[in-house]
C-alpha positions as CSV (number, residue, x, y, z in Angstrom):
1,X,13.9,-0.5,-87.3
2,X,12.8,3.1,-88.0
3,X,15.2,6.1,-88.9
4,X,14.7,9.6,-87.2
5,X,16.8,12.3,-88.5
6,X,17.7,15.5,-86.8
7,X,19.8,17.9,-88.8
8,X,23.1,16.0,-90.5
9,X,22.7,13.4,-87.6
10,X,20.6,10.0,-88.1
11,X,19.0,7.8,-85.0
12,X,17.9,4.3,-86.0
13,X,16.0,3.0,-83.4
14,X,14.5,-0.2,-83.1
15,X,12.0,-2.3,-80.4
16,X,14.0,-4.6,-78.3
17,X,11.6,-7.0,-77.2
18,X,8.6,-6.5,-80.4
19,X,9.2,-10.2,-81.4
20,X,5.8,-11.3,-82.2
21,X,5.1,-9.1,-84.2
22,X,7.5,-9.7,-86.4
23,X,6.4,-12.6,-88.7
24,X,5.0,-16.1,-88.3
25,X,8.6,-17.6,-89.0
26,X,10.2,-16.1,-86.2
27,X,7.6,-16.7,-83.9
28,X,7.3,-20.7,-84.6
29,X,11.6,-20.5,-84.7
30,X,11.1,-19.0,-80.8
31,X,7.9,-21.6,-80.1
32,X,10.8,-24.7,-81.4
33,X,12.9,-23.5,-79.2
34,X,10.8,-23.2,-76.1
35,X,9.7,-26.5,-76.6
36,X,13.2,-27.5,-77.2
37,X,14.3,-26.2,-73.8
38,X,11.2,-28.4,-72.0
39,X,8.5,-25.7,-72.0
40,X,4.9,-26.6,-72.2
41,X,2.8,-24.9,-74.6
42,X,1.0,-22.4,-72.6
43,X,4.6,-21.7,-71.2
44,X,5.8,-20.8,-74.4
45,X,2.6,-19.2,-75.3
46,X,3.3,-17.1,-71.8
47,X,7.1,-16.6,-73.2
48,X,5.9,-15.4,-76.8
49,X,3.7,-13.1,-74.7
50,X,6.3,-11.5,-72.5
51,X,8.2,-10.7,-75.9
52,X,5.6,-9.4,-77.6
53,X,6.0,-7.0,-74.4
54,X,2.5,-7.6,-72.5
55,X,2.3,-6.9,-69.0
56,X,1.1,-9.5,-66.8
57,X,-2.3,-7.8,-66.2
58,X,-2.7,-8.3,-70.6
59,X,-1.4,-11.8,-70.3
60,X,-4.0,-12.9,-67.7
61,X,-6.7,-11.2,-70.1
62,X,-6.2,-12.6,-73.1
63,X,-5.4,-16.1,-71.9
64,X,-8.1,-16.1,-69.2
65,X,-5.7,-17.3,-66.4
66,X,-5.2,-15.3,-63.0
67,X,-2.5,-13.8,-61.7
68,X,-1.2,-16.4,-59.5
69,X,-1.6,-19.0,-62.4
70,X,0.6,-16.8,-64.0
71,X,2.9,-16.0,-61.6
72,X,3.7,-20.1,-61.4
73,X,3.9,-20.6,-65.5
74,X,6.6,-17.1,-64.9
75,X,8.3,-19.0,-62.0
76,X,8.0,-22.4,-64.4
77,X,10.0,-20.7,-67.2
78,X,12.6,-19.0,-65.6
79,X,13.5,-22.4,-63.8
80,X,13.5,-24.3,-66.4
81,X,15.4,-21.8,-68.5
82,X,17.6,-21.1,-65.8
83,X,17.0,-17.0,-65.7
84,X,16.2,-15.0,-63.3
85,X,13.9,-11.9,-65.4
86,X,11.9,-10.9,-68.5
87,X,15.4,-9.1,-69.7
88,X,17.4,-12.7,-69.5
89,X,14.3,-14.3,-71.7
90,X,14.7,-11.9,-74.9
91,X,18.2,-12.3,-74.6
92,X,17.8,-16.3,-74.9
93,X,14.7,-15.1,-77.8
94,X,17.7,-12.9,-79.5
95,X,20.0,-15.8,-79.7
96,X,17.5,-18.7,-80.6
97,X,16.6,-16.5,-83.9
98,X,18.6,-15.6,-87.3
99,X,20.8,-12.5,-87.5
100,X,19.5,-10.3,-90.3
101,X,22.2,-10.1,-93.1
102,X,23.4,-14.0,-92.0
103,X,23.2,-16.6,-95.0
104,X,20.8,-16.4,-97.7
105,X,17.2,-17.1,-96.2
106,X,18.8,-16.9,-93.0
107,X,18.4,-20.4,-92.3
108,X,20.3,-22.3,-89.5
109,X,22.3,-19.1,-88.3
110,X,21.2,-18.4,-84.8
111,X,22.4,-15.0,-83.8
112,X,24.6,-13.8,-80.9
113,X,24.9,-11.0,-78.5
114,X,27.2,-8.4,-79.0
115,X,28.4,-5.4,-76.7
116,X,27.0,-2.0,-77.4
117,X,30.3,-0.7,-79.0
118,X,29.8,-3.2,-81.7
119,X,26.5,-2.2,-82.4
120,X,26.7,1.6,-82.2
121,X,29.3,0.9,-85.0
122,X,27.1,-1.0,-87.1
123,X,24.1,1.6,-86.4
124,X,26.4,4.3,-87.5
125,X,27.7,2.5,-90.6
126,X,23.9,1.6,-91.7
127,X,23.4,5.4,-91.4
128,X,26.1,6.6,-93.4
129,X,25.4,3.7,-96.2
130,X,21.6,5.7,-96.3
131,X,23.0,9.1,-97.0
């Protein structure tokens, strides 16, 4: 999450689909649960792609797959996930991982989805805790 200020007012933005990046634990916590949910492991490595935000063209590169192999692995995940779009598949990542500020460690707490109200609240409150 990164904090931009602009005069008394403070903007906390934050990547919504960056979750590879974000440490080894999170990303073998997303590869259980893939595998969990009966993905293969070039599906989930696909999966852990699309949320690290590649595009398909980057996918195809760096696993040395064409497009229509890709295009079945996509089709693959979605029906075996039961979604219908990249925007469904980090909402299932989202869930499947800790929420920040959950237990100590933030072991076994699998996060949930909350409406945007909710979170421009919390956003807000962060902000003002900073000052």
């Amino acid at each position: 999450m990164t904090e931009q200020r602009k005069g008394s007012s403070c903007i906390l933005s934050f990547p919504v689909a960056r979750f590879r990046g974000c440490g080894d634990e999170r990303e073998r916590l997303l590869k259980c649960g893939f595998e969990e949910m009966g993905l293969t492991r070039q599906e989930c490595r696909i999966a852990l792609l699309i949320l690290d935000g590649g595009g398909n063209g980057d996918i195809c590169s760096e696993l040395y797959i064409t497009r229509n192999t890709l295009k079945f692995h996509i089709r693959n995940i979605n029906r075996k996930l039961g979604i219908h779009g990249r925007r469904e598949l980090v909402g299932i990542a989202m869930r499947m991982l800790p929420r920040p500020g959950g237990t100590p460690g933030g072991s076994g707490v699998r996060g949930r989805i909350i409406n945007l109200m909710e979170a421009a609240a919390f956003y807000r409150q962060q902000c003002r805790e900073k000052l």
